[in-house]
Phi, psi and omega in degrees: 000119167298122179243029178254137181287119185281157164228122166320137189259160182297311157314341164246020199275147185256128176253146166215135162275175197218132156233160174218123194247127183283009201274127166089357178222151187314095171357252226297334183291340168265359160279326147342318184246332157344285208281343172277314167300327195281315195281356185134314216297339200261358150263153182280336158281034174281135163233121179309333171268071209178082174320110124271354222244163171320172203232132178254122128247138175287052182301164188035095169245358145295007196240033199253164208241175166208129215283175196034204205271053209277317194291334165281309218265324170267144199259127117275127195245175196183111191251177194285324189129307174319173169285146173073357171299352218259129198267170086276145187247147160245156186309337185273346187264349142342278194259022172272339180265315205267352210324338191283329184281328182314292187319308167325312169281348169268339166276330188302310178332306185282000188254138148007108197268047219196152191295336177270001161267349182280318186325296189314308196279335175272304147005289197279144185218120207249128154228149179291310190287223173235002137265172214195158181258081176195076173233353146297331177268003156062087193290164169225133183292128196261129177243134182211000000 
């Protein structure tokens, strides 16, 4: 009996792209499963130290929904490094001006705080609306 762990070579990780449409679900369950395709996680050649994971887009991401009272209540804040610097946003003006940083910012959370989660995040292509440039890589729809 082979008692050795295999780890996937940099030569053999395979990328397929995935779409996924946010119009009617909750941010986070589609940043969720976002952040599961870029690392990987939906393979069997997954390794944690390692970009294995798949290539994302995202769609209708004005159309996404966020449960309670979120949409007032919750803040994003950023501050410049100045005094006095510190900007807020609230979710519903997110996502009325913005939907694409949103999402963004809800998937970078869930990836790796690390040079291999930035790796990971260059992956992902966030649009607001439901078209997109990327029907040359013949994307496949992720259903969840």
């Amino acid at each position: 009996m082979n008692n050795t762990t295999y780890s996937v070579k940099k030569s053999e990780i395979e990328r397929k792209w995935y779409i996924i449409d946010a119009e009617n679900k909750p941010l986070g369950r589609v940043a969720t499963q976002a952040a599961s395709i870029l690392r990987g996680k939906h393979k069997p050649t997954y390794t944690p130290n390692l970009d294995v994971g798949d290539h994302v887009i995202i769609l209708n991401c004005s159309k996404v929904v966020l449960t309670g009272k979120k949409l007032d209540q919750k803040i994003y804040r950023h501050h410049s490094g100045y005094i006095g610097g510190m900007k807020e946003i609230s979710a519903r003006d997110m996502l009325n001006n913005n939907p694409e940083k949103m999402m963004m910012h809800a998937v970078k959370g869930m990836l790796p705080h690390n040079s291999l989660g930035r790796q990971m995040l260059k992956k992902l292509r966030v649009y607001a609306g439901s078209e997109h440039d990327n029907i040359a890589q013949k994307p496949e729809v992720w259903n969840f």
